[in-house]
C-alpha positions as CSV (number, residue, x, y, z in Angstrom):
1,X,30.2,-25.5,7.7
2,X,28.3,-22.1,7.3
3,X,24.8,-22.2,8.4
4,X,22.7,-20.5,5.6
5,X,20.5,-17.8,7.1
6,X,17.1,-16.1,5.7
7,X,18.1,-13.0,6.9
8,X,19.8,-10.0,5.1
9,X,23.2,-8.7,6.5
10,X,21.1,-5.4,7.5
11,X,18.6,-7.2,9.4
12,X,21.2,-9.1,11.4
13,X,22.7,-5.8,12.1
14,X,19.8,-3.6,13.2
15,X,19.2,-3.7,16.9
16,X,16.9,-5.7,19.1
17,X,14.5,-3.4,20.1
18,X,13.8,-2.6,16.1
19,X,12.9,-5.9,15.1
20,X,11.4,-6.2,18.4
21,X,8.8,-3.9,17.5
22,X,8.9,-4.8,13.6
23,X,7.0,-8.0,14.7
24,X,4.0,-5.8,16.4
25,X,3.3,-4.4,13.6
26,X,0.7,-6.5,11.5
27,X,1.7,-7.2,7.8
28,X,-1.5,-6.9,5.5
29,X,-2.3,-9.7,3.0
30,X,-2.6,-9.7,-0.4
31,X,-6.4,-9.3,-0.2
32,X,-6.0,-6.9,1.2
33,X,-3.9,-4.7,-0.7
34,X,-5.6,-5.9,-3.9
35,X,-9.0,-5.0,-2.1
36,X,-7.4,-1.2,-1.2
37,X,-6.0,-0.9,-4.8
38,X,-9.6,-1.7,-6.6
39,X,-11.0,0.7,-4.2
40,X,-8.6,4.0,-5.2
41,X,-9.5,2.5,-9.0
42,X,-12.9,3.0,-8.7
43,X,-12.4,6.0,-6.5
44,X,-10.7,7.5,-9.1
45,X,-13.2,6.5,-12.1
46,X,-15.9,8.0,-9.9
47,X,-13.9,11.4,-9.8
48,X,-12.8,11.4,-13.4
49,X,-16.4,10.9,-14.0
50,X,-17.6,13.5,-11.8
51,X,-15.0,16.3,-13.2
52,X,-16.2,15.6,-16.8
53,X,-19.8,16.3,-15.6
54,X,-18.8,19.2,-14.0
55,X,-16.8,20.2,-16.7
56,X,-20.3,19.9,-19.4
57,X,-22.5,21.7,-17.3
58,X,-19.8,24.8,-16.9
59,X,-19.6,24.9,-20.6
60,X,-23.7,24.7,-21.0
61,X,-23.7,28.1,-19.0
């Protein structure tokens, strides 16, 4: 009987010392990414904002 694996036939193939440091590496949560993605969304209404300002006061002078 075949044993069903979770890997993929290209993570079977890679070699040890890949995966070896694959698993160093830290994977970041959910939270986190949502956290990072809210913060570059109100980065960029902060700029938007910030460039239409700008934008008004060149055309006042």
């Amino acid at each position: 009987m075949k044993r069903l694996s979770r890997k993929t036939d290209y993570e079977r193939r890679r070699d040890a010392f890949p995966q070896a440091e694959d698993l160093k590496v830290p994977r970041w949560s959910l939270r986190t990414r949502a956290s990072l993605a809210g913060a570059a969304f109100v980065t960029l209404l902060l700029f938007t904002f910030w460039t239409s300002v700008q934008v008004v006061f060149l055309r006042q002078e």
